[in-house]
DSSP file (Angstrom, degrees, kcal/mol; ACC not computed):
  #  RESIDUE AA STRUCTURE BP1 BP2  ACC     N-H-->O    O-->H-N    N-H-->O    O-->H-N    TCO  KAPPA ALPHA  PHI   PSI    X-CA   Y-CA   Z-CA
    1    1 A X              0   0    0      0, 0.0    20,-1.2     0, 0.0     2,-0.3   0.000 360.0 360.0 360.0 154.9  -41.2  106.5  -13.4
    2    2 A X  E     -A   20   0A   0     18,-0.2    77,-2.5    19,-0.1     2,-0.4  -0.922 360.0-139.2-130.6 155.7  -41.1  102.6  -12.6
    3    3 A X  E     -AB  19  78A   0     16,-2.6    16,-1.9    -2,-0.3     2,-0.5  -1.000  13.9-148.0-133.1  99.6  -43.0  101.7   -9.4
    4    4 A X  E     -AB  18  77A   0     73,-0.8    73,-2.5    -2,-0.4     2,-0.5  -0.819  16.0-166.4 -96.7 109.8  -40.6   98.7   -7.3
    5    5 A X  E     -AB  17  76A   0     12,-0.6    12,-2.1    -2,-0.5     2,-0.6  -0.923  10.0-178.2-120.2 111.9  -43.3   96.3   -5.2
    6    6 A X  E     -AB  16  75A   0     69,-0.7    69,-0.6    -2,-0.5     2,-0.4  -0.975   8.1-172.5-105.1 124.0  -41.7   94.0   -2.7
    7    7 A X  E     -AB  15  74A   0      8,-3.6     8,-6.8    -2,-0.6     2,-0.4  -0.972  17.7-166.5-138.8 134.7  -44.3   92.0   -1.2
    8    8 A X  E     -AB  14  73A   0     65,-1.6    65,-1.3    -2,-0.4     2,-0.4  -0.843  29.7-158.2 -94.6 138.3  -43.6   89.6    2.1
    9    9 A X    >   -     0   0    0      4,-1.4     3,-2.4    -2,-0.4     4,-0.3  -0.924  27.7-114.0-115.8 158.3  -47.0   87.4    1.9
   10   10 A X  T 3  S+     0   0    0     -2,-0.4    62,-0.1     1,-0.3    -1,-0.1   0.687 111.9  60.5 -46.2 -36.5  -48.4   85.5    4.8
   11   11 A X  T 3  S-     0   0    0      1,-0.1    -1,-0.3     2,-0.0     3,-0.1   0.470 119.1-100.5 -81.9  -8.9  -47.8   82.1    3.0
   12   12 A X  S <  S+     0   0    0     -3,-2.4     2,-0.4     1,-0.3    -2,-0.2   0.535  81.5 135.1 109.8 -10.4  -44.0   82.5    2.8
   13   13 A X        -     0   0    0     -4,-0.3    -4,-1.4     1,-0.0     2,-0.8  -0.573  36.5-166.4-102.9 139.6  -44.2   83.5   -0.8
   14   14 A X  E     -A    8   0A   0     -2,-0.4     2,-0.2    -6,-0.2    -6,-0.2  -0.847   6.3-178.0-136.5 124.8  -42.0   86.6   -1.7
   15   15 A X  E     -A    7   0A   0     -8,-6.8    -8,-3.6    -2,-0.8     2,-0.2  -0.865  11.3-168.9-120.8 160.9  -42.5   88.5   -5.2
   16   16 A X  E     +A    6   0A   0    -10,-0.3   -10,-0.2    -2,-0.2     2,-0.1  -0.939  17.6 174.4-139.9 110.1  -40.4   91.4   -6.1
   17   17 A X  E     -A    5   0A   0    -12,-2.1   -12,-0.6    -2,-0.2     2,-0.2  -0.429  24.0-151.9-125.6 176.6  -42.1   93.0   -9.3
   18   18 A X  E     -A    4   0A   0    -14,-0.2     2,-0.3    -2,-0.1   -14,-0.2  -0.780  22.0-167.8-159.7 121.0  -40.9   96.4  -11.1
   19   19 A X  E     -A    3   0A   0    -16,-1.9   -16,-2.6    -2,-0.2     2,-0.2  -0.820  24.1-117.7-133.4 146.1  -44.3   98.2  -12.9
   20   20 A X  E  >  -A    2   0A   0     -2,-0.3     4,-0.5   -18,-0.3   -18,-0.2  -0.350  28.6-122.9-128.4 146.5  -44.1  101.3  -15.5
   21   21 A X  H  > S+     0   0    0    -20,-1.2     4,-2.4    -2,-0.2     5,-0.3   0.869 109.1  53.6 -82.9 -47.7  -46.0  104.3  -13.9
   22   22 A X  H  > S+     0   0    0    -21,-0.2     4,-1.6     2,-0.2     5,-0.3   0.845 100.6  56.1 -63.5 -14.0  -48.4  104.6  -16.9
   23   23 A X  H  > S+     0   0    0      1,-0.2     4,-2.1     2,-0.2    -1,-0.2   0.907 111.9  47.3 -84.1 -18.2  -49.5  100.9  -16.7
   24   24 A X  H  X S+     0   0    0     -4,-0.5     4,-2.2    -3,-0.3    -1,-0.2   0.986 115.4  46.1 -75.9 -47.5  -50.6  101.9  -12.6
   25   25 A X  H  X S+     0   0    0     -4,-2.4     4,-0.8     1,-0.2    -1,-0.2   0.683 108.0  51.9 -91.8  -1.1  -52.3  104.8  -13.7
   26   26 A X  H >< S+     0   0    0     -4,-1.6     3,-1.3    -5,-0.3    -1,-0.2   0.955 111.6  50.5 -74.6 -65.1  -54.1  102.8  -16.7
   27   27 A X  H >< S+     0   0    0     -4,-2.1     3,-1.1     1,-0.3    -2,-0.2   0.850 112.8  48.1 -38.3 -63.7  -55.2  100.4  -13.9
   28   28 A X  H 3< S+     0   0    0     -4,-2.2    -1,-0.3     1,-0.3    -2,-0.2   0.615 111.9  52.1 -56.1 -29.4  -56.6  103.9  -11.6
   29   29 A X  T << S+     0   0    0     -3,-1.3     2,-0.8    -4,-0.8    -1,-0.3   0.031  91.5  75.0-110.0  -3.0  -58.1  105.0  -14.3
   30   30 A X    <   -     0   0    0     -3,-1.1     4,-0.2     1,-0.3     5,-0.2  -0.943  63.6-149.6-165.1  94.2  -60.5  101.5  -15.6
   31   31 A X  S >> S+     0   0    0     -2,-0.8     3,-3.0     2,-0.2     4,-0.8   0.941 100.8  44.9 -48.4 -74.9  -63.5  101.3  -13.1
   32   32 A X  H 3> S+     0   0    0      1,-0.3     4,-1.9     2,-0.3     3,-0.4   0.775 107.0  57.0 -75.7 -34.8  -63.1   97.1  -14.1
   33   33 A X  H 3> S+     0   0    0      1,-0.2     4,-1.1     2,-0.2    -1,-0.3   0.723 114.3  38.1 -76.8  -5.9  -59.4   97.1  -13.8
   34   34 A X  H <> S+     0   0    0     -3,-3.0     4,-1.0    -4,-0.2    -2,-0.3   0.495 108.4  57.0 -92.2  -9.7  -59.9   98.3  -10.4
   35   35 A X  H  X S+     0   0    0     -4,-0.8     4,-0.6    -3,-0.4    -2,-0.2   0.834 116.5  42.3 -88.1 -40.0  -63.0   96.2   -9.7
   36   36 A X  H >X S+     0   0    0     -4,-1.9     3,-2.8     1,-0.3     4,-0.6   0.986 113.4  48.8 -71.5 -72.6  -60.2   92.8  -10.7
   37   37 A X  H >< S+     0   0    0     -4,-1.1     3,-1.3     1,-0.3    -1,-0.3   0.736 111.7  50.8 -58.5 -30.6  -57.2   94.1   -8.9
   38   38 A X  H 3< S+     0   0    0     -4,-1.0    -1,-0.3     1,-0.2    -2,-0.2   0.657  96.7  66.3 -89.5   2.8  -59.6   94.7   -5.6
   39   39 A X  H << S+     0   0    0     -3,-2.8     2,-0.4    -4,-0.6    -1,-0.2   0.703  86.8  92.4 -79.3 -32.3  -60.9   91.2   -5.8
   40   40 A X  S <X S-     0   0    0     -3,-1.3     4,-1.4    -4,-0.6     5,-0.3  -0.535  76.1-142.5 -71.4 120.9  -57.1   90.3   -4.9
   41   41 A X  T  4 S+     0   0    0     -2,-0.4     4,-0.4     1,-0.2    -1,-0.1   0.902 100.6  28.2 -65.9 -26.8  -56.4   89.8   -0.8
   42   42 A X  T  4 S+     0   0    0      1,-0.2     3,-0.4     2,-0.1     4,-0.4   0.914 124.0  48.2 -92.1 -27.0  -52.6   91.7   -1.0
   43   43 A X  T  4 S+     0   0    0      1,-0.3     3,-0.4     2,-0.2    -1,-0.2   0.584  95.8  73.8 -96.1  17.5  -53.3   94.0   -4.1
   44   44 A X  S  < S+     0   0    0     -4,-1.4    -1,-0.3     1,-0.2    -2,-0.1   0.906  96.6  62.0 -67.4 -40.7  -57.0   95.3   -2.4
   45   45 A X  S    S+     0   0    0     -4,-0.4     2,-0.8    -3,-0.4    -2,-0.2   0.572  79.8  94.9 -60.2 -27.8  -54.5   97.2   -0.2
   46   46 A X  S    S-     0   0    0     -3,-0.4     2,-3.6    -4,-0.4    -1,-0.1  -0.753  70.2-132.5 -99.5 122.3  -52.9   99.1   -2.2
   47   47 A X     >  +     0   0    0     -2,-0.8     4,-2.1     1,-0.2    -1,-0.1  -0.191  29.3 171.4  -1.4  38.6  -53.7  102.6   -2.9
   48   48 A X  H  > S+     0   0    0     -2,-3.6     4,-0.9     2,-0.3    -1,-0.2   0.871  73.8  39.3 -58.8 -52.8  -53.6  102.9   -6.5
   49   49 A X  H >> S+     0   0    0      1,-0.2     4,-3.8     2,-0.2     3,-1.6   0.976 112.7  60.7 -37.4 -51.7  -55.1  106.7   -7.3
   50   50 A X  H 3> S+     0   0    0      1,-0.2     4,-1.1     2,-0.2    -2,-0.3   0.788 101.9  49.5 -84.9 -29.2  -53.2  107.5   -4.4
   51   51 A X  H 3< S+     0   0    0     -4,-2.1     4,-0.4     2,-0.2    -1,-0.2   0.575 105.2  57.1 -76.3   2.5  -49.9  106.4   -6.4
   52   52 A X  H <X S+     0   0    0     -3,-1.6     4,-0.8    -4,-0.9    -2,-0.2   0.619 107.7  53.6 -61.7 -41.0  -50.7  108.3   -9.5
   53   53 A X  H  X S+     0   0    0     -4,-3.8     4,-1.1     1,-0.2    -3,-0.2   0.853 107.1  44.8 -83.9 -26.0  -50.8  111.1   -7.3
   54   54 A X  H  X>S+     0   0    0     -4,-1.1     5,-1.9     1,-0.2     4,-0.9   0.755 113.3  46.0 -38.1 -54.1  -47.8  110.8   -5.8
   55   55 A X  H  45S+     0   0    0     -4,-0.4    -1,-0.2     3,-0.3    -2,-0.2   0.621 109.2  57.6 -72.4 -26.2  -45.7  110.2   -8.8
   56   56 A X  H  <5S+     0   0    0     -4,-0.8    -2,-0.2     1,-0.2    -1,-0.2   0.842 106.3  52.6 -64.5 -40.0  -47.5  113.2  -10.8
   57   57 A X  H  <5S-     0   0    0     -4,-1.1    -2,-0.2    -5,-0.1    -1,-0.2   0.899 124.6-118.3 -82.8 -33.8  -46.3  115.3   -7.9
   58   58 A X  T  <5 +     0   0    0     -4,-0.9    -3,-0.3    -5,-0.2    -2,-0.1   0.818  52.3 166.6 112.2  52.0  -42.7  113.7   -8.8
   59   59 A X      < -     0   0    0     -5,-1.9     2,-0.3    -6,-0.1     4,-0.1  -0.388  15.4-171.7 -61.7 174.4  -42.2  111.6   -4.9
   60   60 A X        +     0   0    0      2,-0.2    19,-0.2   -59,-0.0    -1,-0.1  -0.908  40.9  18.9-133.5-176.8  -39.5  109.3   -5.4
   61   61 A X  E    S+C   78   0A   0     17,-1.7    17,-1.2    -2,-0.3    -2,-0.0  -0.235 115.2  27.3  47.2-153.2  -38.1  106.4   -3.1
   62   62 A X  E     +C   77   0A   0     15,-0.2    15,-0.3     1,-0.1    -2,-0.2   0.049  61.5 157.7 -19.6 117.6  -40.5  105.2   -0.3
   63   63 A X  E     -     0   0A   0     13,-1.8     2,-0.3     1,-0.5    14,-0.2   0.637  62.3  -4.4-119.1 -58.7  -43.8  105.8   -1.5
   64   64 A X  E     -C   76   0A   0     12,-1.3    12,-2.6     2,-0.0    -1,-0.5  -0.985  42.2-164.8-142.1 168.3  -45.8  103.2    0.7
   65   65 A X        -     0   0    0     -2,-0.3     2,-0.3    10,-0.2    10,-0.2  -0.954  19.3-168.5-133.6 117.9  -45.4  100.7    3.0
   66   66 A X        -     0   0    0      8,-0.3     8,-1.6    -2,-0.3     2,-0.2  -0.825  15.7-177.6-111.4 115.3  -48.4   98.6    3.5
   67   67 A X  B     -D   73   0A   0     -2,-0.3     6,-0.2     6,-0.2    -2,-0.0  -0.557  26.2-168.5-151.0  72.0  -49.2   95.6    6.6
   68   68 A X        -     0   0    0      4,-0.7   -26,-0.0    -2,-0.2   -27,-0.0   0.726  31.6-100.6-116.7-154.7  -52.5   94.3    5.6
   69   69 A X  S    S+     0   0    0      2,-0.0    -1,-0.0     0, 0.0     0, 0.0   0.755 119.7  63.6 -25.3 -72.7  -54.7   92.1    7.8
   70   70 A X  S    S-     0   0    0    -29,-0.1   -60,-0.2     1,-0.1   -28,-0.0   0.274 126.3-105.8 -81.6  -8.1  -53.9   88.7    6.3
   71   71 A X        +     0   0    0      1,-0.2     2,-0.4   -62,-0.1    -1,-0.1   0.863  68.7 157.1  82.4  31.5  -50.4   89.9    7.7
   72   72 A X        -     0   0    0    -63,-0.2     2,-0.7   -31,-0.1    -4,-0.7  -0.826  30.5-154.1 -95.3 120.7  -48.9   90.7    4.1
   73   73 A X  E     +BD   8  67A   0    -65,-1.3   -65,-1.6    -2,-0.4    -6,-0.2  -0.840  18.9 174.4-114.6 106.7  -45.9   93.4    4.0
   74   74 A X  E     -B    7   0A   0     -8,-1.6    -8,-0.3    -2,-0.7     2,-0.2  -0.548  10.1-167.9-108.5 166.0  -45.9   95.1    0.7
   75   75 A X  E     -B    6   0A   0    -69,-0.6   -69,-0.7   -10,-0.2     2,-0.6  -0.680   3.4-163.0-152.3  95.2  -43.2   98.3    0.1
   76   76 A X  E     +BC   5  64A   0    -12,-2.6   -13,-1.8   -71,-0.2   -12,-1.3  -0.841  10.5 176.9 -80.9 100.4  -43.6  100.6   -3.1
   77   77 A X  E     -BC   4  62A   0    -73,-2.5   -73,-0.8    -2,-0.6     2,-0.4  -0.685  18.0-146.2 -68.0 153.8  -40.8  102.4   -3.8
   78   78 A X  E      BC   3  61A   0    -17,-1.2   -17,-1.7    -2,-0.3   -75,-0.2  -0.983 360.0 360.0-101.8 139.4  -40.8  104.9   -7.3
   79   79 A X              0   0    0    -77,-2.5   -76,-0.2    -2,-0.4    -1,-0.0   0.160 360.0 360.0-104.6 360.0  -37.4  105.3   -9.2
């Protein structure tokens, strides 16, 4: 499964990423790789366990949609 990250950020800035399902659940998995990624203001927000589980359970499409504080609009799809 590949995990498709649209993220609108507050500043104007717009990333469009495409992420391999083991490398999120390597991340969920490594207490320090979670400790780095929550240090980040858009990627504290996401719900990383909670897209392991999803994908285990075999979701596809829309997974989350995310609209943070700091006024950041993220969208996860899984293919």
């Amino acid at each position: 499964m590949l995990y498709k990250v649209k993220i609108d950020g507050s500043r104007g800035d717009k990333v469009k990423i495409t992420v391999p399902f083991e490398a999120v659940k390597l991340v969920s998995e490594n207490e320090k790789a979670m400790e780095a990624f929550t240090k980040n203001r858009i990627m504290k927000a996401i719900d990383f366990p909670e897209l392991v589980r999803l994908a285990e359970e075999g979701k596809t499409g829309e997974l989350a949609v995310i609209d943070t504080e700091t006024n950041e609009h993220i969208v996860i799809e899984g293919e």
